[in-house]
C-alpha beads as a LAMMPS data file, in Angstrom:
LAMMPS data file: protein, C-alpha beads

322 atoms
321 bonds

1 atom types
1 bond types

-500.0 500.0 xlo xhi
-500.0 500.0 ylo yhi
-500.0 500.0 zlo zhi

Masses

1 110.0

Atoms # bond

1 1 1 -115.733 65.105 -302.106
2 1 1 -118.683 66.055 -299.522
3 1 1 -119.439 64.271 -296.350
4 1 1 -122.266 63.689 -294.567
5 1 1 -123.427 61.953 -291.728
6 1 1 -125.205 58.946 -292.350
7 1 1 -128.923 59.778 -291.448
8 1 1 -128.645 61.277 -287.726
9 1 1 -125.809 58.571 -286.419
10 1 1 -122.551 60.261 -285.830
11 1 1 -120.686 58.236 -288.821
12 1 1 -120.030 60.400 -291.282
13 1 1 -119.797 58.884 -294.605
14 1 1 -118.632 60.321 -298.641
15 1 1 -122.101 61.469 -300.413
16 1 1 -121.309 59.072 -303.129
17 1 1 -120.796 55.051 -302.598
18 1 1 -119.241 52.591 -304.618
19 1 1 -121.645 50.054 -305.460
20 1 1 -119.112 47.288 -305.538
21 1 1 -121.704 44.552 -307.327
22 1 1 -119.983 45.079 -310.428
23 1 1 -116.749 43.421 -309.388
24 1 1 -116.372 39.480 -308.937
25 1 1 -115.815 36.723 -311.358
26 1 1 -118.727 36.473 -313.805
27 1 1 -118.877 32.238 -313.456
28 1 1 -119.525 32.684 -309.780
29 1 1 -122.596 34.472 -309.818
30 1 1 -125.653 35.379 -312.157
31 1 1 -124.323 38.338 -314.153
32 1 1 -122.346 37.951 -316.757
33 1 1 -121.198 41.653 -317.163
34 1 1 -119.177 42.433 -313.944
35 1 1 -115.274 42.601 -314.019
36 1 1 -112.931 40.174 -312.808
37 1 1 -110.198 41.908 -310.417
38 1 1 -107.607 43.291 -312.740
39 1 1 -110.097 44.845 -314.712
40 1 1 -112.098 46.019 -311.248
41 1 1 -108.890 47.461 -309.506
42 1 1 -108.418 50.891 -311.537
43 1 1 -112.368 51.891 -310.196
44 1 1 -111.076 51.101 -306.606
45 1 1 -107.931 53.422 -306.738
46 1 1 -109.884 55.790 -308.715
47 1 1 -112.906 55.932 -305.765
48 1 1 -109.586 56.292 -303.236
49 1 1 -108.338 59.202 -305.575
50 1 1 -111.556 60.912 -305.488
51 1 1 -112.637 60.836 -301.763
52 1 1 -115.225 57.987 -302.746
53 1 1 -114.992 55.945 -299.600
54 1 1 -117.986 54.278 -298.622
55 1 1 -117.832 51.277 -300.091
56 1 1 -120.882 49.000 -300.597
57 1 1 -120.994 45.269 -301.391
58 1 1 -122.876 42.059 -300.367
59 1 1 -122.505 38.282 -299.573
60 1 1 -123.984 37.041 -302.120
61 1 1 -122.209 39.967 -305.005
62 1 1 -121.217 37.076 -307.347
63 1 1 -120.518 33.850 -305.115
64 1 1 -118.738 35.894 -302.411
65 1 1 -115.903 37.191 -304.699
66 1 1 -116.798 40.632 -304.762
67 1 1 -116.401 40.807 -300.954
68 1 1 -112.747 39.246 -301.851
69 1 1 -111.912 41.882 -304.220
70 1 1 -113.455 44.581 -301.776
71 1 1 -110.908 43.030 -299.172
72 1 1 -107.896 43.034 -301.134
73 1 1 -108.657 46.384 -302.600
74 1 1 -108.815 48.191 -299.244
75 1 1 -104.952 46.802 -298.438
76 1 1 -103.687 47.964 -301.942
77 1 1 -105.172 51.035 -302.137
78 1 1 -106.247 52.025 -298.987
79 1 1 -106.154 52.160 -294.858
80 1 1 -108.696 49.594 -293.508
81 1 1 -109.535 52.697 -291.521
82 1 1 -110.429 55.220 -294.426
83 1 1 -112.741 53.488 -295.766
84 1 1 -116.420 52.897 -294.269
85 1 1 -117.014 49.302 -295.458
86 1 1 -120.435 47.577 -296.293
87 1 1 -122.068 44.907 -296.965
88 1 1 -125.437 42.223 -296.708
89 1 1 -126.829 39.245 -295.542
90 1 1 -130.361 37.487 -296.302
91 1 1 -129.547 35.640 -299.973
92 1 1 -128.323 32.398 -300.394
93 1 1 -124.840 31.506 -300.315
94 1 1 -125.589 27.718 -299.657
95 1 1 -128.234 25.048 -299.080
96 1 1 -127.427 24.383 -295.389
97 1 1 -129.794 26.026 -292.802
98 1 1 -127.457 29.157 -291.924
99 1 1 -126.916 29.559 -295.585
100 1 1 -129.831 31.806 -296.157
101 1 1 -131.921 34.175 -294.863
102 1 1 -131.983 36.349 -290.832
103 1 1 -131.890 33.354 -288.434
104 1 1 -129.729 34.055 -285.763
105 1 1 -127.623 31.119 -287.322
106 1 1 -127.319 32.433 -290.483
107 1 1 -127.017 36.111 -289.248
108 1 1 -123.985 34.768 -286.817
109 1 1 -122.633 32.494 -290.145
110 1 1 -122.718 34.660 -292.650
111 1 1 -121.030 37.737 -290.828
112 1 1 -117.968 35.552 -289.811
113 1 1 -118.247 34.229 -293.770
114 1 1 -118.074 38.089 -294.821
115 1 1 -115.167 38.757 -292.455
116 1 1 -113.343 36.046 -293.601
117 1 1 -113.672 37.401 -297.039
118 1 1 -113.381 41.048 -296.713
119 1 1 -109.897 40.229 -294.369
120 1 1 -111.355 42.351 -291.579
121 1 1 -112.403 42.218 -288.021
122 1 1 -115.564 44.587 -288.732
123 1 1 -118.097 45.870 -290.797
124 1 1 -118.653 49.361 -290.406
125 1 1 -122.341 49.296 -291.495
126 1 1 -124.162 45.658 -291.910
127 1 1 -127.751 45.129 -293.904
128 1 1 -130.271 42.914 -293.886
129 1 1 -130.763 42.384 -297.820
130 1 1 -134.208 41.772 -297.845
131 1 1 -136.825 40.953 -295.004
132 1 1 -137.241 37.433 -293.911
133 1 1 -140.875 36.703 -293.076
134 1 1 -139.959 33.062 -291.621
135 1 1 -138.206 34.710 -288.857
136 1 1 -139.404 36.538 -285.993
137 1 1 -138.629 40.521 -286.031
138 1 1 -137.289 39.771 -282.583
139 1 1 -134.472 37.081 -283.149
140 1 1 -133.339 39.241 -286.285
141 1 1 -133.005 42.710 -284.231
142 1 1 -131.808 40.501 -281.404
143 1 1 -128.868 39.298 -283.388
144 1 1 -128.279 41.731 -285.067
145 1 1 -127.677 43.605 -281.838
146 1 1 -125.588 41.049 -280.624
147 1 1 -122.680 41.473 -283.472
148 1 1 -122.906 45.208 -282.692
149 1 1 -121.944 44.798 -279.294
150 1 1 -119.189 41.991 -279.974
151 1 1 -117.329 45.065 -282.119
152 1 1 -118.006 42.937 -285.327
153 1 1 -120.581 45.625 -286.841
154 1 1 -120.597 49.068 -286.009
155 1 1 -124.021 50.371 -287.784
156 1 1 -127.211 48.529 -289.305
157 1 1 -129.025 49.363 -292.457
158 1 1 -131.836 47.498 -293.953
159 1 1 -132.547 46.997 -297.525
160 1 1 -136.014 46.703 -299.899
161 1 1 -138.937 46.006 -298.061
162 1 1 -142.353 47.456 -296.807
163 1 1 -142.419 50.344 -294.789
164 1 1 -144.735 48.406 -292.559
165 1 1 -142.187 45.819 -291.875
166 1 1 -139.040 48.351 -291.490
167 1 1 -141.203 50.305 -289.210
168 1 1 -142.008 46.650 -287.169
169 1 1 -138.411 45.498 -286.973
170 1 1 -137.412 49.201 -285.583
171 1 1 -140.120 48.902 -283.070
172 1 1 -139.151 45.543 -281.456
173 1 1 -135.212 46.968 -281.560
174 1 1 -136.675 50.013 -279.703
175 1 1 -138.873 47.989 -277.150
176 1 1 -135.871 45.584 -276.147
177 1 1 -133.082 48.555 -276.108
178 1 1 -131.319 46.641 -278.895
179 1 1 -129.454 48.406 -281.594
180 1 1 -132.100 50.123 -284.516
181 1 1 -131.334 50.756 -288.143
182 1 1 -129.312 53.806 -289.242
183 1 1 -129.676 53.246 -292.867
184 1 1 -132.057 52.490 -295.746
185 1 1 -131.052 50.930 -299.076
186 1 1 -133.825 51.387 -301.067
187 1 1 -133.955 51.675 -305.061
188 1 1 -134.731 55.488 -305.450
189 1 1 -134.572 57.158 -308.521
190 1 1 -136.452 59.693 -311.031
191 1 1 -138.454 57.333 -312.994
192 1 1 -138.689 54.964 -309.851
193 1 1 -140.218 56.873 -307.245
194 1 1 -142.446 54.720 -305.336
195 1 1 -140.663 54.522 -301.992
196 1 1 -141.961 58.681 -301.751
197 1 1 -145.226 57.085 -300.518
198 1 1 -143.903 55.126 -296.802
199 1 1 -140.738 54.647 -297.088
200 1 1 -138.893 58.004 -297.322
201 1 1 -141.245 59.829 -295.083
202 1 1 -140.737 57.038 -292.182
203 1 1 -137.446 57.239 -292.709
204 1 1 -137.274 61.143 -292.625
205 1 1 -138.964 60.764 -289.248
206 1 1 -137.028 58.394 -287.711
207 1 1 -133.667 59.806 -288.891
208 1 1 -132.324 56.797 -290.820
209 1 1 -130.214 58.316 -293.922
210 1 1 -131.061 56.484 -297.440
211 1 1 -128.281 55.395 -299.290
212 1 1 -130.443 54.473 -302.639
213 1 1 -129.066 51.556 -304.982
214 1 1 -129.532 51.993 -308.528
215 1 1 -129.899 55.989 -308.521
216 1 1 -129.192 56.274 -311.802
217 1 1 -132.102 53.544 -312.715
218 1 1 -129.603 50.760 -314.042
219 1 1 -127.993 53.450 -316.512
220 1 1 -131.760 54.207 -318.249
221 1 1 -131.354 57.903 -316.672
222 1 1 -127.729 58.621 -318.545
223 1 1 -128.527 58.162 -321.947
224 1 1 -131.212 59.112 -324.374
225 1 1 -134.525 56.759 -324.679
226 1 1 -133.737 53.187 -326.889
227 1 1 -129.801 53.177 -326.553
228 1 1 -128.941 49.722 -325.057
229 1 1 -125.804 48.683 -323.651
230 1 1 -124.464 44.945 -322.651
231 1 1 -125.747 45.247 -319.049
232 1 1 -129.388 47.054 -320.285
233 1 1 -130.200 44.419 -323.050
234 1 1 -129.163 41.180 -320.883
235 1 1 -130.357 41.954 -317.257
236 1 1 -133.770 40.991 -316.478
237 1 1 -133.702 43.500 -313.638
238 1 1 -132.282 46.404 -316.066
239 1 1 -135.030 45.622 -318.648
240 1 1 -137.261 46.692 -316.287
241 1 1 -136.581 49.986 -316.963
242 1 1 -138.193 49.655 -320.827
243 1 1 -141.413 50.721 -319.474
244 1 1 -142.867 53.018 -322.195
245 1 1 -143.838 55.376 -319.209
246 1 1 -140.653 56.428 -318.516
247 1 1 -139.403 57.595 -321.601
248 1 1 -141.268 61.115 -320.643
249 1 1 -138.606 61.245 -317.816
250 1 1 -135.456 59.901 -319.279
251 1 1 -136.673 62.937 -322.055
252 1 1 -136.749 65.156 -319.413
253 1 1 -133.128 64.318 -318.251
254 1 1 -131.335 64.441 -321.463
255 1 1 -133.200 67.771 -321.744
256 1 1 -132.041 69.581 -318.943
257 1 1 -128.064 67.890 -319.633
258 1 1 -128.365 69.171 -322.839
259 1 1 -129.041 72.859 -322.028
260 1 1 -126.457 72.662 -319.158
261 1 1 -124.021 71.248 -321.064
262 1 1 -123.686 68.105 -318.260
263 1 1 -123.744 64.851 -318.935
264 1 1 -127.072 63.130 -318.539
265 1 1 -125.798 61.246 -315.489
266 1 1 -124.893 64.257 -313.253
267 1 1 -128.542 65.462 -313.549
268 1 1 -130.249 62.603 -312.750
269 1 1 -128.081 61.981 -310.294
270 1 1 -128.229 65.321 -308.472
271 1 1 -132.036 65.066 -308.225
272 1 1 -130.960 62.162 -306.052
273 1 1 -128.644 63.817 -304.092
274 1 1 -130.501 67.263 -303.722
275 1 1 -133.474 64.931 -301.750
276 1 1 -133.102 65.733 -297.456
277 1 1 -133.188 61.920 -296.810
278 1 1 -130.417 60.972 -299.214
279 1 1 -127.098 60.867 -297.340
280 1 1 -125.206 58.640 -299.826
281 1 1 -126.263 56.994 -303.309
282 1 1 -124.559 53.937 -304.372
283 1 1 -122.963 54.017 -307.871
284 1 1 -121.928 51.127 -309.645
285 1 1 -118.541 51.833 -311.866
286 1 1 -117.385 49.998 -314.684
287 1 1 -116.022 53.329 -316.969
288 1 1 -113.525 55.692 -315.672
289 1 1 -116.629 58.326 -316.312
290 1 1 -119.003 56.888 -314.171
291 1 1 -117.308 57.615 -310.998
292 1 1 -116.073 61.070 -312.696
293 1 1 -119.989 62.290 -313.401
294 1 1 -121.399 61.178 -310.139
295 1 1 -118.756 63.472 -307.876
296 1 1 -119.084 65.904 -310.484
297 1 1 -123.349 65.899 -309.640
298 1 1 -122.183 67.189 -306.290
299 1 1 -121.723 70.571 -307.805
300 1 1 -124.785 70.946 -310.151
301 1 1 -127.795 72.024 -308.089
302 1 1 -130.956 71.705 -310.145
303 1 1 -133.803 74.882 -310.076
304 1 1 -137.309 74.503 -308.978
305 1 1 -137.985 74.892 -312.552
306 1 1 -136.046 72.056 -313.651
307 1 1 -136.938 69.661 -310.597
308 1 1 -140.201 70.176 -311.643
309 1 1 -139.803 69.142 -315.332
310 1 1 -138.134 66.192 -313.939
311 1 1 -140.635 65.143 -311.543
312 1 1 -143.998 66.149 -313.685
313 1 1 -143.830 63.209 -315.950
314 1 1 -143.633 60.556 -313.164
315 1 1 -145.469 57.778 -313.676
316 1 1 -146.740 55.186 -310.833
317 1 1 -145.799 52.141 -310.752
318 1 1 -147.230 49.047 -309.248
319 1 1 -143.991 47.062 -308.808
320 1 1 -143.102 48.690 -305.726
321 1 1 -139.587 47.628 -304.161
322 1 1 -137.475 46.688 -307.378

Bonds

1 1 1 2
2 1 2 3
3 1 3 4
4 1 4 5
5 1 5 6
6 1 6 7
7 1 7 8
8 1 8 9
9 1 9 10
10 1 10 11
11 1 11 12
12 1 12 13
13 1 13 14
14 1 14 15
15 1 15 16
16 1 16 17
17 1 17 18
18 1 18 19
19 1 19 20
20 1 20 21
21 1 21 22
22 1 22 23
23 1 23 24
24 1 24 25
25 1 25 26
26 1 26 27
27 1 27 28
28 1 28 29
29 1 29 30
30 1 30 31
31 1 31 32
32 1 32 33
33 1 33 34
34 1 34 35
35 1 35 36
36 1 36 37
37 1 37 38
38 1 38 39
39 1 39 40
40 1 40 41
41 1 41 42
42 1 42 43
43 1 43 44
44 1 44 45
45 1 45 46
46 1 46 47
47 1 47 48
48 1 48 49
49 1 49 50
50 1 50 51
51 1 51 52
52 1 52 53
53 1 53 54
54 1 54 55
55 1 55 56
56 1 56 57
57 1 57 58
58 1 58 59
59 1 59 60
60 1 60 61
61 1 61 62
62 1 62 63
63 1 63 64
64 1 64 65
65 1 65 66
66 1 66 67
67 1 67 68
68 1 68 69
69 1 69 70
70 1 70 71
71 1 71 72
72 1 72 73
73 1 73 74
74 1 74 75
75 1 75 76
76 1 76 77
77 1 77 78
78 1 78 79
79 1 79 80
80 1 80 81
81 1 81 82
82 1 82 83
83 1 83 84
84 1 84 85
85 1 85 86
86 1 86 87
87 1 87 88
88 1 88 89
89 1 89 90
90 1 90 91
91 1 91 92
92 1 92 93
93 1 93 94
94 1 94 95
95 1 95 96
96 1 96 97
97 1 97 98
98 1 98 99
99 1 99 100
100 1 100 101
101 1 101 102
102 1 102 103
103 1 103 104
104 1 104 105
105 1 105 106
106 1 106 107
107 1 107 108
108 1 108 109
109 1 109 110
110 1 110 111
111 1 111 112
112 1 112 113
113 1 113 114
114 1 114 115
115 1 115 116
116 1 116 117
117 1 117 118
118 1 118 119
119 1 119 120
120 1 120 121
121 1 121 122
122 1 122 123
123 1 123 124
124 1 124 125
125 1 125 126
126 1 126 127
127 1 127 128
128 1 128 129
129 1 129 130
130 1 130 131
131 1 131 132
132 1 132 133
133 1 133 134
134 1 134 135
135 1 135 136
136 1 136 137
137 1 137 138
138 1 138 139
139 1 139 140
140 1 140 141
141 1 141 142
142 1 142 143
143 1 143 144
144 1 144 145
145 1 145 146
146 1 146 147
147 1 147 148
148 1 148 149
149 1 149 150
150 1 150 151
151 1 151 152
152 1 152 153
153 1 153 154
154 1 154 155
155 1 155 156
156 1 156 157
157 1 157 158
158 1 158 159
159 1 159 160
160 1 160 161
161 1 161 162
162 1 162 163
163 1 163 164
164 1 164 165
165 1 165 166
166 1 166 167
167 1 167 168
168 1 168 169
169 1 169 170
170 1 170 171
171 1 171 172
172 1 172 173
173 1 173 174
174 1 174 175
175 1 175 176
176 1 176 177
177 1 177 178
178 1 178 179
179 1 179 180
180 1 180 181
181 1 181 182
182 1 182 183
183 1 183 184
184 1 184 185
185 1 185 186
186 1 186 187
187 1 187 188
188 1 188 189
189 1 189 190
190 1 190 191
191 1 191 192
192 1 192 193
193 1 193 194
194 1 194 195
195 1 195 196
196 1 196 197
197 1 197 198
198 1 198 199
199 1 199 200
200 1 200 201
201 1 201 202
202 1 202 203
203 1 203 204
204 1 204 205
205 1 205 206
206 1 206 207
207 1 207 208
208 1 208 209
209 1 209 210
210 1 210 211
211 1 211 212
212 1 212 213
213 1 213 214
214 1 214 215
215 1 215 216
216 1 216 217
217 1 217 218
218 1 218 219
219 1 219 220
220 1 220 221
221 1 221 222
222 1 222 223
223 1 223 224
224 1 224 225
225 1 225 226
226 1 226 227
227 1 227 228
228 1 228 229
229 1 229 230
230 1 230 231
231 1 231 232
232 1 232 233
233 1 233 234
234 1 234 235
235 1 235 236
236 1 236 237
237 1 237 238
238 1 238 239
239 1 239 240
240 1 240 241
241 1 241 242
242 1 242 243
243 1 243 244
244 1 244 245
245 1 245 246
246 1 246 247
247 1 247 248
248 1 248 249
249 1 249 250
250 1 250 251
251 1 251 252
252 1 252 253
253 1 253 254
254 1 254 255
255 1 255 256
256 1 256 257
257 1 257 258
258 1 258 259
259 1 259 260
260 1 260 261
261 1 261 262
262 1 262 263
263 1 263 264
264 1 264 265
265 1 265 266
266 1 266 267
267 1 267 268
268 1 268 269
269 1 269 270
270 1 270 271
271 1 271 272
272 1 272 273
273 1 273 274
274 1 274 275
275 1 275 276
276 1 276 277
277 1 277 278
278 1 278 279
279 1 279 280
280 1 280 281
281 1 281 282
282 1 282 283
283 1 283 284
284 1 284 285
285 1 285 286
286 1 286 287
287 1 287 288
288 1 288 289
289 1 289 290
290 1 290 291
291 1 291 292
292 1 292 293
293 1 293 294
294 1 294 295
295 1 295 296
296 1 296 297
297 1 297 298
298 1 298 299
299 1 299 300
300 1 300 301
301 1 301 302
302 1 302 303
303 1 303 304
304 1 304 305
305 1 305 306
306 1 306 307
307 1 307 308
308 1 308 309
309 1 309 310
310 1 310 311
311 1 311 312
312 1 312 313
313 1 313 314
314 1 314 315
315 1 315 316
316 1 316 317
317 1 317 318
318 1 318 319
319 1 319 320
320 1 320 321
321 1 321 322
C-alpha cells in the first residue's frame, strides 16, 4: 500500500479508501444491495490485510448501522489508532430540528450520534455531506471549528457542492481563523468529469486533497458496455450511468485492460489515481476482487497515449455534482 498525505495537511492517509456505504442492514436504509455484518466483516479484515486504512462512512449509510459495523470492525480487526476513520453529517437521520442538515444543533447532535455509534472519542476527518443553504456559512465553519478544538474531529472535508459555495465556506473559516477544509469528496471519474471545470482547480490551489466517491462510476467503468449487475439495474443513482454517451469511454477502458492484460477496474481506476489532486479514492467492496484490483491500480501507470484515448471521448454533462 502507498501513502499520501491528505491534500497539504500533515495526515497522511492509504491512497485507496474503503467506501464503507455498502455495509449496514438493507431494512434500515434505501438500498437494498448492501451486506449485513457477517457478510461485511471479511472486506474489513481484508482492507486491514492490505494496508487499506482510511475508512469512509456516513450518518445516514443505511439508518446509522454502517457507522455500527465500522465501529465494531475497527476493535476486531484493528487498533482504533491504525485506522484514519470518516464519516458525514447533513442528511436526515430524524424529523426533529438537529436531525438534519449544518445547524450548529444538528452539527453538535449528530457528531455525538456518530461517536456513539462508531464507539470512539474522535473522528479523524468529519464532512459536511452536502451544503446547507438554510444556514449561514458562518455558524457551519463556526461549529465545525468548535468540535475540532474539543479533540472530537481532527480534519474537515466537504462533500458535492458548487465550487462557488466551497470556495465561500473556506473564506468565512479563513476570515474568523476557524479551522478550513482539508478534503474534497467529490464524484470524479472518467466518464464523469465535470468537477475539472471549478472544483479540482480550486481545490489544487488551495491544497485540499480529493478523495473522489464513486471512482469507478458505480461499477459502469469495470465491465464492458450493457452488462448489468443487482446494484446497476436497481439503483436510480447507478442508472445514471446508462447515458449512451459514455459507452465511447467505458469502450475505451475495456480497450486498454484488454491489451494490458488488467482488469477493467485497475485502469479506470488508475486514471483516478494518476490525477495531482487525488490523494485517496473511495472504493466500495462487496467481492474479494474489488479491493484486490483497486491496490493492484497502484502499480499500473497509464501512457500519454492511453490517457488520451481515455479522456478523448468525454462527453459533458449537464448534471453536474451527482
Amino acid at each position: 500500500m502507498d501513502y499520501a498525505r491528505l491534500g497539504q495537511s500533515g495526515l497522511r492517509i492509504s491512497r485507496i479508501g474503503l467506501g464503507c456505504m455498502s455495509y449496514g442492514h438493507a431494512e434500515a436504509g434505501l438500498h437494498r444491495w448492501t451486506l449485513n455484518e457477517d457478510a461485511a466483516a471479511p472486506f474489513f479484515r481484508q482492507a486491514v490485510e492490505l494496508g487499506v486504512t482510511f475508512w469512509d462512512t456516513a450518518n445516514v449509510y443505511q439508518g446509522g448501522t454502517s457507522e455500527q459495523f465500522v465501529g465494531r470492525a475497527i476493535q476486531r480487526y484493528s487498533h482504533r489508532e491504525d485506522i484514519v476513520l470518516a464519516t458525514k453529517v447533513h442528511g436526515k437521520m430524524h424529523d426533529g430540528p438537529g436531525g438534519s442538515g449544518l445547524s450548529r444543533k444538528a452539527i453538535l447532535e449528530q457528531l455525538d450520534a456518530s461517536l456513539r455509534r462508531l464507539d470512539t472519542d474522535h473522528v479523524d476527518v468529519y464532512y459536511i455531506h452536502r451544503f446547507d443553504d438554510q444556514v449561514p456559512v458562518e455558524e457551519t465553519m463556526e461549529t465545525l471549528h468548535d468540535v475540532v478544538k474539543a479533540g472530537k474531529v481532527r480534519y474537515l472535508g466537504a462533500s458535492s457542492m458548487g465550487a462557488w459555495q466551497f470556495a465561500k465556506m473556506q473564506q468565512a473559516a479563513t476570515v474568523n481563523g476557524w479551522t478550513k477544509f482539508s478534503a474534497m469528496q467529490d464524484q470524479y471519474n472518467v466518464p464523469k468529469r465535470e468537477e475539472e471545470r471549478d472544483m479540482i482547480p480550486l481545490c489544487l490551489d488551495q491544497g485540499v486533497g480529493l478523495t473522489p466517491y464513486s471512482p469507478l462510476a458505480k461499477g459502469r467503468a469495470t465491465r464492458p458496455w450493457g452488462q448489468q449487475t443487482a446494484r446497476s439495474s436497481t439503483d436510480q443513482v447507478a442508472r445514471a450511468f446508462d447515458r449512451e454517451a459514455d459507452k465511447p469511454v467505458v469502450d475505451a477502458v475495456q480497450a486498454i485492460a484488454d491489451a494490458r492484460g488488467v482488469p477493467m477496474a485497475q485502469v479506470a481506476l488508475a486514471w483516478v489515481l494518476a490525477k495531482p489532486a487525488v490523494s485517496c479514492p473511495i472504493v466500495g467492496a462487496t467481492k474479494p476482487k474489488h479491493l484486490q484490483d483497486a491496490v493492484h491500480a497502484l502499480d499500473l501507470v497509464l501512457t500519454d497515449e492511453e490517457l488520451v484515448a481515455l479522456e478523448q471521448p468525454y462527453a459533458a454533462q449537464d448534471n453536474y455534482w451527482w
